[in-house]
C-alpha positions, 0 to 999 in steps of 0.5 A: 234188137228186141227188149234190148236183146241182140239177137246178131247182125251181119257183116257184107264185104265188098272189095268194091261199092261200085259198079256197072250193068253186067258186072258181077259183084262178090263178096263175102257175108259174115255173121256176128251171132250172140248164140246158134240160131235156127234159120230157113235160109242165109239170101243175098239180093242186089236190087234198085229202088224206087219211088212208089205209085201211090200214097200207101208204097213208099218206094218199089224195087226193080231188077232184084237178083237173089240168090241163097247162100246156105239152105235151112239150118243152124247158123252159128257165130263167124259164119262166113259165106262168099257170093257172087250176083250178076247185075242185069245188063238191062238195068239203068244206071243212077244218073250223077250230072246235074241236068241228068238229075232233073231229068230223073224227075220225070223218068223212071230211073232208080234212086238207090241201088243195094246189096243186101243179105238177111237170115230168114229166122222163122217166129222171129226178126230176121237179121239183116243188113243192107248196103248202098253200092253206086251204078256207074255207066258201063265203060266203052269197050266192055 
């Protein structure tokens, strides 16, 4: 928003916010736009985060996947674009167990994992949105 104007927002439907290593997550991306907008490009990421290496980087992403959903344009109200993002079978789930947690202190394991999509609006802010999902370890068998 700027000077109280709203220049849209976007909407990410998951059928789930769960999730484990390998799995490949869908779902749909839908924008709530006030008038057409010219853009570069509608992109979608799941990536991790973590805490940054020094004093000036809050946090540093890791396994970001993106992917672009439609290709330079004018996107209008009600756009709606599903997706679909294979999480890496590499990356390390974020711990829930106590000692687990204590363990994190020390290792290198994300503290967030998010799916996010944003509309790549030149001159301008883009309009995004981004979304919390939980790692879980894979199920055996899988």
């Amino acid at each position: 928003m700027v000077f109280g104007i709203s220049e849209g927002e976007i909407d990410i439907s998951l059928k789930t916010t769960r999730f484990y290593p390998g799995q490949e997550i869908t779902g749909k991306v839908t924008l709530k736009l006030p008038k057409p907008k010219d853009a570069r490009a509608l992109r979608i990421a799941f990536y991790g985060e973590m805490p940054g290496t020094d004093k000036y980087r809050k946090v540093r992403r890791i396994f970001e996947v993106n992917k672009v959903l439609a290709e330079e344009r004018t996107f209008n109200d009600k756009d709606s674009f599903d997706f679909s993002l294979t999480i890496p079978e590499n990356c390390i789930p974020a711990s829930v167990g106590f000692y687990e947690s204590i363990m994190n202190t020390f290792s290198s394991r994300p503290n967030g994992w998010f799916v996010h999509a944003w509309l790549d609006v030149p001159l301008e802010l883009d309009i995004n949105k981004r979304m919390k999902i939980d790692m879980v370890p894979k199920p055996a068998g899988l």
